[in-house]
C-alpha positions as CSV (number, residue, x, y, z in Angstrom):
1,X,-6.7,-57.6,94.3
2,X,-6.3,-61.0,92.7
3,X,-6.3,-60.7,88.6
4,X,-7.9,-62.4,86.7
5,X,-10.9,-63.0,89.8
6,X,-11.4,-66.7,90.1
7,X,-14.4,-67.7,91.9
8,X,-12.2,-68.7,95.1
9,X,-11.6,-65.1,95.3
10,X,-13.7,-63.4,98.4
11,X,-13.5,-59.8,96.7
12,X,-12.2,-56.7,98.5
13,X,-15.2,-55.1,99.7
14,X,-15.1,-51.5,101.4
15,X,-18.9,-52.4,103.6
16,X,-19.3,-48.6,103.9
17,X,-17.7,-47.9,100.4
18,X,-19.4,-46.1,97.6
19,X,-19.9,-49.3,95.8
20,X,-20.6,-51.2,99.4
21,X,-24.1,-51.8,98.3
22,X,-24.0,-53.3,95.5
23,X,-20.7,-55.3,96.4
24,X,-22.1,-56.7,99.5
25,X,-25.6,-57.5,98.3
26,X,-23.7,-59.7,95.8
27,X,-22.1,-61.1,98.4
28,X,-25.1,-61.6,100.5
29,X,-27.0,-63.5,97.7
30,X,-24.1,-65.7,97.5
31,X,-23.9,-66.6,101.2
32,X,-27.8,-67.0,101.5
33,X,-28.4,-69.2,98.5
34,X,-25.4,-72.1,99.9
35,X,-26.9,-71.4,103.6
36,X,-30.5,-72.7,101.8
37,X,-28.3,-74.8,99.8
38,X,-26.3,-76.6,102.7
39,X,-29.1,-76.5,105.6
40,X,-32.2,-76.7,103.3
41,X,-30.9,-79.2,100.7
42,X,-32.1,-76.5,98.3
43,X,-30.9,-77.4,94.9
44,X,-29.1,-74.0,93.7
45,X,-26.8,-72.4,91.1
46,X,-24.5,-69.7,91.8
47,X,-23.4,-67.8,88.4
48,X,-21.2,-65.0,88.9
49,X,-22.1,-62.2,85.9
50,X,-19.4,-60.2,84.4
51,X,-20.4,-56.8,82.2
52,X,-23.0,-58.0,80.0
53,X,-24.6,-56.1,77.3
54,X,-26.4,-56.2,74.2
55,X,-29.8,-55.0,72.8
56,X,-33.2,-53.9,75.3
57,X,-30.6,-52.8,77.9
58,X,-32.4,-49.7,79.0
59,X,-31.5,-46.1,77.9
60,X,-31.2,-44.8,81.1
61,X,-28.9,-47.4,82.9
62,X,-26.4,-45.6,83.6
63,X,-23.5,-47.9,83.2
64,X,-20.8,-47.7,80.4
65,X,-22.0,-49.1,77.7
66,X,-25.9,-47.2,76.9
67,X,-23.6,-44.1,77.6
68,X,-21.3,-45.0,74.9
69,X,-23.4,-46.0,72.5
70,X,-25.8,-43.3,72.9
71,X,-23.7,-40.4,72.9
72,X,-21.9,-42.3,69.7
73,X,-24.7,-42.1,67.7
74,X,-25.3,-38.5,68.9
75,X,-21.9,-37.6,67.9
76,X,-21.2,-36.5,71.1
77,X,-17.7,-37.1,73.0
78,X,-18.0,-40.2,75.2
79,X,-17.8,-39.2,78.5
80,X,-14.7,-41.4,80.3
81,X,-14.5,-41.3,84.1
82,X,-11.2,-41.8,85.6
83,X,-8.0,-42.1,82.9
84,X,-9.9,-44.5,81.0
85,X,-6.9,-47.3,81.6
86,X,-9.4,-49.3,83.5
87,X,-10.1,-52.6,82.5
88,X,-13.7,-54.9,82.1
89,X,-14.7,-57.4,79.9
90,X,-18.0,-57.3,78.2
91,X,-19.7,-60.4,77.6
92,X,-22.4,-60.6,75.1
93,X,-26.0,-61.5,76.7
94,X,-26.5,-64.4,74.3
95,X,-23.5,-65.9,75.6
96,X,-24.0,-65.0,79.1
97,X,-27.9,-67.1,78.8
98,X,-25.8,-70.4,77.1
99,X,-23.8,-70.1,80.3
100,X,-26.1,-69.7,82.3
101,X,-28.7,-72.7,80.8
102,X,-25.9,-74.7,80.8
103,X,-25.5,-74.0,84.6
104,X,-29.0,-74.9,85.0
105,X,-28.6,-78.2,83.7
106,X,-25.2,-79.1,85.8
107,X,-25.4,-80.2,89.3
108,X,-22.5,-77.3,90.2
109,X,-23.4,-76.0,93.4
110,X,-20.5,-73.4,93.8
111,X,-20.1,-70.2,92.0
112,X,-19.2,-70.4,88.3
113,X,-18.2,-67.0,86.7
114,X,-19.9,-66.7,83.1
115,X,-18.1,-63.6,81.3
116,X,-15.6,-63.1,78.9
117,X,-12.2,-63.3,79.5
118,X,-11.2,-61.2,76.9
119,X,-9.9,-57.8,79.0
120,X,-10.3,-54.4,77.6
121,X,-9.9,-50.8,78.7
122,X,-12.4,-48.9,78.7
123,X,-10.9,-46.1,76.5
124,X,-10.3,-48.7,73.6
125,X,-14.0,-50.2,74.2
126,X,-15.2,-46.4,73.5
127,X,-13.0,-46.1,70.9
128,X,-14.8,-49.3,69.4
129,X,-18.3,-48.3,69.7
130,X,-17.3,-44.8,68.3
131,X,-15.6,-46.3,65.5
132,X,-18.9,-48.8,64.6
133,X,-20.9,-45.5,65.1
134,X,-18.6,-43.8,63.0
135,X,-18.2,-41.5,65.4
136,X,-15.9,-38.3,65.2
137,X,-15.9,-36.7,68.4
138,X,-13.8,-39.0,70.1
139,X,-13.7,-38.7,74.0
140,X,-13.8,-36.8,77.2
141,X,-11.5,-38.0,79.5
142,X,-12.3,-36.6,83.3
143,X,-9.9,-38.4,85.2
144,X,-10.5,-36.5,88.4
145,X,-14.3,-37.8,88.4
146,X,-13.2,-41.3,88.4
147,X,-15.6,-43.1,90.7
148,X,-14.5,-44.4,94.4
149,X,-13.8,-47.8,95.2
150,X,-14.0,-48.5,91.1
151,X,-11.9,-51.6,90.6
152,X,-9.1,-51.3,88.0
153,X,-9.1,-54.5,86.6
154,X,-12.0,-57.1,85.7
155,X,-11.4,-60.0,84.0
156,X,-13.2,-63.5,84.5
157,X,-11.3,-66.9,85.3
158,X,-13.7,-69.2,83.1
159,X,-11.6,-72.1,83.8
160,X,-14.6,-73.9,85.6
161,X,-16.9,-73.0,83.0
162,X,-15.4,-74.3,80.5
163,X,-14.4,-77.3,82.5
164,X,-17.5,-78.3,84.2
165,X,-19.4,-76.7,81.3
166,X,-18.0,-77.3,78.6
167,X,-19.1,-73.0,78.1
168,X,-17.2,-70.1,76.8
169,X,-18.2,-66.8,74.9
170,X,-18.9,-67.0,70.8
171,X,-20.1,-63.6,70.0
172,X,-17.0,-61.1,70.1
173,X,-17.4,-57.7,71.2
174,X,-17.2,-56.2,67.8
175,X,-20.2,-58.1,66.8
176,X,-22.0,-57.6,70.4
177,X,-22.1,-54.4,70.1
178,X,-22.8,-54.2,66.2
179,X,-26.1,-55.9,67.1
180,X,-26.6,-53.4,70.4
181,X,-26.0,-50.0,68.6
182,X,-28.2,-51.3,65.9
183,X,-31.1,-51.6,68.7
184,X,-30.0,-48.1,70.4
185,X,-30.0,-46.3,67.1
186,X,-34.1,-46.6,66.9
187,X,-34.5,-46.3,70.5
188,X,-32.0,-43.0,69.6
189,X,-34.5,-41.7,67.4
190,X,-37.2,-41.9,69.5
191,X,-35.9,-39.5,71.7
192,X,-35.8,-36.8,69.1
């Protein structure tokens, strides 16, 4: 509901939702690391992660981007649930580790999101890893199957990151995912 999500943002969190698991457990991590933080004294870090990716994500992960890339290089039709309009922004995992060292090494107590700011949809992001794949078979749009609760829009606020920590993404998506395709093509040809 707010766009871009800043970490003053509370979320808007359906807690019987499709997604209400893994939207409160995020939410419950938060809360009990400052209640350790603030009655412990615990000396903690909260970093708020926004779609990373990159090479030794797991074939079977189920989330956008080993589904892309494997169909891709199967010259398959990339499967697109909902119109595809949807918005995320992928962060590269190199970047995301900088981030969060760099986190480490503060003494910033509240949450600081690490992501990158740069908003795509998600039928241009297949239409990316298609083209680096080379891809013909362009995609399968089932906008009836989109997934409840699914936000619309993501895109990081890194204002306090790159404030407090002096951090923003380097690697673009282009090269991200030149680097992860070239790890799923072996893992690819495994399978065969």
């Amino acid at each position: 509901m707010v766009h871009p999500q800043t970490e003053d943002y509370w979320g808007n969190c359906d807690p019987v939702g499709v997604r209400s698991v893994y939207d409160e457990a995020k939410r419950f991590a938060e809360a009990l690391t400052m209640a350790y933080h603030n009655f412990h004294g615990v000396d903690t870090r909260i970093v708020r992660i926004f779609n990373t990716f990159g090479p030794r994500m797991r074939l079977d992960d189920g989330r956008s981007v080993p589904n892309f890339i494997q169909q891709a290089l199967r010259k398959e039709a990339l499967t697109i649930y909902g119109t595809g309009e949807q918005t995320r922004s992928f962060c590269f995992v190199d970047d995301l580790i900088e981030g969060i060292r760099r986190l480490m090494n503060s003494a910033e107590h509240m949450p600081v999101n690490i992501g990158n700011p740069l908003e795509v949809s998600i039928n241009d992001f297949a239409r990316l890893i298609n083209e680096i794949c080379e891809n013909p078979a362009g995609l399968s749009i089932n906008a009836s199957d989109r997934l409840g609760d699914d936000p619309e829009r993501r895109q990081p606020d890194i204002t306090r990151a790159q404030t407090i920590l002096g951090w923003q993404p380097v690697v673009s998506i282009r090269d991200g995912l030149t680097k992860t395709i070239d790890f799923f093509r072996h893992k690819v040809e495994q399978q065969k």
